[in-house]
C-alpha positions in Angstrom: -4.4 -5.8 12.6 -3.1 -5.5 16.0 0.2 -6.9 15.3 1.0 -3.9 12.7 -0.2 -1.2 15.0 1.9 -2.8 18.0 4.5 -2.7 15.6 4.2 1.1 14.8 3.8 1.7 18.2 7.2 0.0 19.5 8.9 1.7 16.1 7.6 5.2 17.9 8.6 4.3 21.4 12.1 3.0 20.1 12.6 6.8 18.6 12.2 5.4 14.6 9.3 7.4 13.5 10.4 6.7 9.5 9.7 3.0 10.3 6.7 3.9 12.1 5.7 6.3 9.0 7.0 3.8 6.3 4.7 1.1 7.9 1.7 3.2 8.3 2.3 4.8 4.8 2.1 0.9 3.1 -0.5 0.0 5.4 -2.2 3.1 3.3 -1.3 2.2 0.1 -2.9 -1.4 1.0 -6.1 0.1 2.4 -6.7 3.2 1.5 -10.7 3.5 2.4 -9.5 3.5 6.0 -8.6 6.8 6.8 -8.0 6.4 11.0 -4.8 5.2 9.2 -3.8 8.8 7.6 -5.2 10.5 11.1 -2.2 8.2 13.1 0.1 9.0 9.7 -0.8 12.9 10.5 -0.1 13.0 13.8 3.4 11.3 13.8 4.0 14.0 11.2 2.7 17.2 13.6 4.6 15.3 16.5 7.6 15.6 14.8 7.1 19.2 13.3 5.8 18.6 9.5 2.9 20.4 9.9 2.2 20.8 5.9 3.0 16.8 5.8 0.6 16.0 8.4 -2.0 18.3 6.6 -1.6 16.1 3.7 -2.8 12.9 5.3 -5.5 15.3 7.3 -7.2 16.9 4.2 -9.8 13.9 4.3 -10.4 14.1 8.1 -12.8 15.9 9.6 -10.9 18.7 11.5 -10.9 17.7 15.5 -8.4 20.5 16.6 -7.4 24.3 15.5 -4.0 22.0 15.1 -5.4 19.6 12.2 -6.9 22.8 10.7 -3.7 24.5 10.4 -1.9 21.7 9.2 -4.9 21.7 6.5 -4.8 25.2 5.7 -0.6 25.2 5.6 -0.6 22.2 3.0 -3.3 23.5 0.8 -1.3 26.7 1.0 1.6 24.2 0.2 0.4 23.2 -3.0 -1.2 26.4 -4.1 -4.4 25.2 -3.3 -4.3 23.2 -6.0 -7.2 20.6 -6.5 -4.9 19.3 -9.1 -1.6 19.3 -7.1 -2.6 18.5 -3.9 -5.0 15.2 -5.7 -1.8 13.5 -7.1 0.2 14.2 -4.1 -2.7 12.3 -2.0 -2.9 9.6 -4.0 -6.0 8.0 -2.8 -6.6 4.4 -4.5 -9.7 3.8 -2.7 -13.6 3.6 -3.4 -15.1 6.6 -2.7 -18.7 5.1 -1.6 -17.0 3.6 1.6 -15.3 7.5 2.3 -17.6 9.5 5.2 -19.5 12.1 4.1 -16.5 14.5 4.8 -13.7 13.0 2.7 -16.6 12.6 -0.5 -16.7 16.1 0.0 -13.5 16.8 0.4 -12.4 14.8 -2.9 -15.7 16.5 -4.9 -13.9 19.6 -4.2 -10.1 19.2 -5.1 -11.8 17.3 -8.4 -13.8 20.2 -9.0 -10.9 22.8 -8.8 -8.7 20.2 -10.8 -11.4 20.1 -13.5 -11.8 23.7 -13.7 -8.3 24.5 -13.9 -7.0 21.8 -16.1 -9.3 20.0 -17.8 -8.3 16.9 -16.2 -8.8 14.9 -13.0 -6.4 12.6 -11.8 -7.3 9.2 -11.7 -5.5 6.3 -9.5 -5.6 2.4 -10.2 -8.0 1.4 -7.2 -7.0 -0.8 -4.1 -9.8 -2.9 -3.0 -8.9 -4.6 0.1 -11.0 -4.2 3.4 -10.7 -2.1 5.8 -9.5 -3.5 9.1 -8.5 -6.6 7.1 -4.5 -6.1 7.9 -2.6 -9.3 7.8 1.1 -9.9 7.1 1.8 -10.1 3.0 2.4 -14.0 2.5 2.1 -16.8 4.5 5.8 -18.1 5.0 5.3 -21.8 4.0 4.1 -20.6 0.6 7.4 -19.7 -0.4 9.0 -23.5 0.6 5.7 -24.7 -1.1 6.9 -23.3 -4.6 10.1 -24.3 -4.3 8.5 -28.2 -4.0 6.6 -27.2 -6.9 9.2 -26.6 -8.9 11.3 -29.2 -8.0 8.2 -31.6 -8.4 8.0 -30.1 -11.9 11.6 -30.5 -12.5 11.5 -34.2 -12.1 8.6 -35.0 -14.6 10.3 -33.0 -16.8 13.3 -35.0 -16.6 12.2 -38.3 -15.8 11.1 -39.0 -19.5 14.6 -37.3 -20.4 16.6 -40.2 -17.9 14.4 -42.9 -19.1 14.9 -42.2 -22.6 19.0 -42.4 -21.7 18.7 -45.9 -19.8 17.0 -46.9 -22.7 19.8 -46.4 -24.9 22.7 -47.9 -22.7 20.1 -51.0 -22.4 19.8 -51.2 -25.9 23.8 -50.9 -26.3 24.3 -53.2 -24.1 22.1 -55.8 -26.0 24.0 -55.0 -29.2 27.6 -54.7 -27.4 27.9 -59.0 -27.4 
């Protein structure tokens, strides 16, 4: 976990706030019930001057500052105010039981108004990975693993092939005299 944040944090001291964002926007994506990781997403955004952006990854916080209330208020305003709109531009994958009692709110209400105004609620395959579980994607030595694998594969697929071949130039050797 640390290693990801120290990452995002040496992207944001270096001046590459897209990395920074990137990374903190697939670290999202991957854990989605962990919403400290829209809070840091939202304030790279405000720090950089997209206040309706950061709004969008504060709409399931509970407002701290008049700042994260504006930013609210400008990306509802955004999107209409739009329960519809502004629930597929969030995207949230996660499970709703492990939200605080604020974000279950939060998403009651933009479903609610989508409902009412469409007839339809829009619905996300889920993520279910832990929060503060954050490890890198694959362990390296899986990938020289596989390649054994198939190589191992490779050869008792052809060893039966080669046999089968000595075979015959044993048994046309035998005939040959």
């Amino acid at each position: 976990m640390g290693d990801f944040f120290y990452k995002i944090e040496q992207d944001l001291k270096a001046g590459k706030k897209k990395k920074a964002c990137d990374r903190l926007r697939n670290l999202i994506n991957q854990f989605p019930d962990d919403l400290s990781l829209r809070n840091k997403l939202g304030q790279i955004y405000y720090a950089a001057g997209f206040i309706d952006e950061a709004g969008k990854y504060w709409i399931l916080s509970q407002p701290e500052n008049k700042e994260m209330e504006k930013a609210v208020e400008l990306y509802r305003k955004t999107l209409s105010n739009s329960g519809n709109a502004i629930l597929k531009d969030i995207v949230f994958r996660g499970n709703k039981a492990q939200l605080n009692e604020y974000a279950t709110k939060v998403l009651a209400e933009l479903e609610k108004d989508s409902l009412k105004k469409t007839k339809h609620i829009p619905d996300f395959k889920p993520k279910n990975r832990e929060k503060g579980k954050y490890s890198e994607a694959e362990d390296p030595t899986s990938f020289v693993n596989k390649i054994f694998k198939v190589i191992f594969i490779v050869f008792l697929i052809l060893l039966p092939i080669l046999g089968f071949f000595k075979l015959l130039e044993l048994i046309k050797a035998l005939f040959s005299y």
